[in-house]
N, C-alpha and C positions, 0 to 999 in steps of 0.2 A: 889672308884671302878675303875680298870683300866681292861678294856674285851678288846679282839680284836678279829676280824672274818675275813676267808679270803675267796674270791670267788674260787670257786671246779676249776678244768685244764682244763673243756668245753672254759672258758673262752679264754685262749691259742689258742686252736684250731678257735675260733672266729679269735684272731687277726692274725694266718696262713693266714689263709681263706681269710680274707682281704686284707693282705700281697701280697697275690698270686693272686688275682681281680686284682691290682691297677698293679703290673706287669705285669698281661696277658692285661689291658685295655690299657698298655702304648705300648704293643707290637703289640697291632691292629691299634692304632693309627697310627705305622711308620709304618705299613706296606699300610693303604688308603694313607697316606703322600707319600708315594713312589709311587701309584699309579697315585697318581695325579701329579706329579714330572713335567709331559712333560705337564699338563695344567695351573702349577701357577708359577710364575717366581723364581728363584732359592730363591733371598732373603726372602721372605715370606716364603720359606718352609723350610728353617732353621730360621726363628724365631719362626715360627710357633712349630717348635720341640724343641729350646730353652725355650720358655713360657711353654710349656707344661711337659716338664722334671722338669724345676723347681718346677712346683706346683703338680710334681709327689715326687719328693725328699723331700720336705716337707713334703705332707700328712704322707709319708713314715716315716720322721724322726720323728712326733707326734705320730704318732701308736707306733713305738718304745720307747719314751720315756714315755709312757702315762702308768700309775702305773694301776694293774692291780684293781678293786674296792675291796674293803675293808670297814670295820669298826674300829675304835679304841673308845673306850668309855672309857671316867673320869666322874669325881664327875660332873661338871657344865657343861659337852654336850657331841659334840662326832664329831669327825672328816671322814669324807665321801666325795670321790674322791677329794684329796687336798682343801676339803670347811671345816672349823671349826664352825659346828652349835652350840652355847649355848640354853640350855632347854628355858632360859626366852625369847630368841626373837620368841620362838613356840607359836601361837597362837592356835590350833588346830592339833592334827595326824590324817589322815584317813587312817584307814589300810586295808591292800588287802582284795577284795573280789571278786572272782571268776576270776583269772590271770590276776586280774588286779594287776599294783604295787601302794605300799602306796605311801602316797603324805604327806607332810609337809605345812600347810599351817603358813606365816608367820603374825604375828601383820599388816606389810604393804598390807596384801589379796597375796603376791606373794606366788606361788604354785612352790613345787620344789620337783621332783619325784624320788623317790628310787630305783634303780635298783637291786631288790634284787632277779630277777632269776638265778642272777650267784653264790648262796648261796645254802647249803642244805636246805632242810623241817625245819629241829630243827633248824638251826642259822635263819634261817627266821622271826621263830616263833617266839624265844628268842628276836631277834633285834626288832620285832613290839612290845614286850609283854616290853621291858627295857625303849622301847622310850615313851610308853604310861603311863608308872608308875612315869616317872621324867618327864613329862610334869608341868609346876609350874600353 
């Protein structure tokens, strides 16, 4: 059985949104940094805008590269955000109830949660209803 499910376009608009945070938060930054220009010595405030560009370009370049969540399902599991869960190391599913998201508990007690709001109702339903019938 090979399914695959994609997250709806809100998703998109999440990582805008985010996109446009992380820009506007870097544009407030240089602009206290300038304020503060005539209180902290020149070198400190160009590293200070060096360190902090950096780990703005990052964050930036992850959000971009970051696939958007999906499901792919085969015969013996099913792959979700770049992780390959096999049914056997499932020890239990608990599935949504009340906006909560289902949770995968594994053989070792590790809990690892499903982000499945970026899905319609029906793939939702389908995805908790296919995980729970191939649990071994």
């Amino acid at each position: 059985m090979h399914k695959e499910f994609k997250a709806t376009y809100l998703y998109i608009i999440k990582a805008i949104m985010v996109f446009a945070a992380v820009i506007t938060s870097f544009l407030v930054f240089n602009f206290i940094m300038m304020i503060l220009n005539a209180l902290i010595p020149t070198w400190l405030f160009y590293t200070l805008n060096v360190i902090f560009a950096l780990f703005t370009l990052l964050f930036l370049f992850l959000q971009l590269t970051s696939k958007k969540p999906g499901f792919i399902f085969h015969d013996d599991g099913f792959k979700y955000k770049r992780k390959n869960i096999q049914y056997i190391e499932i020890k239990r599913f608990i599935p949504a109830k009340g906006g909560s998201e289902p949770e995968i508990v594994f053989h070792d007690n590790n809990t690892y949660v499903l982000e499945l709001s970026w899905f319609l109702k029906k793939d939702r339903q389908e995805i908790e209803q296919i995980i729970a019938t191939n649990i071994k």
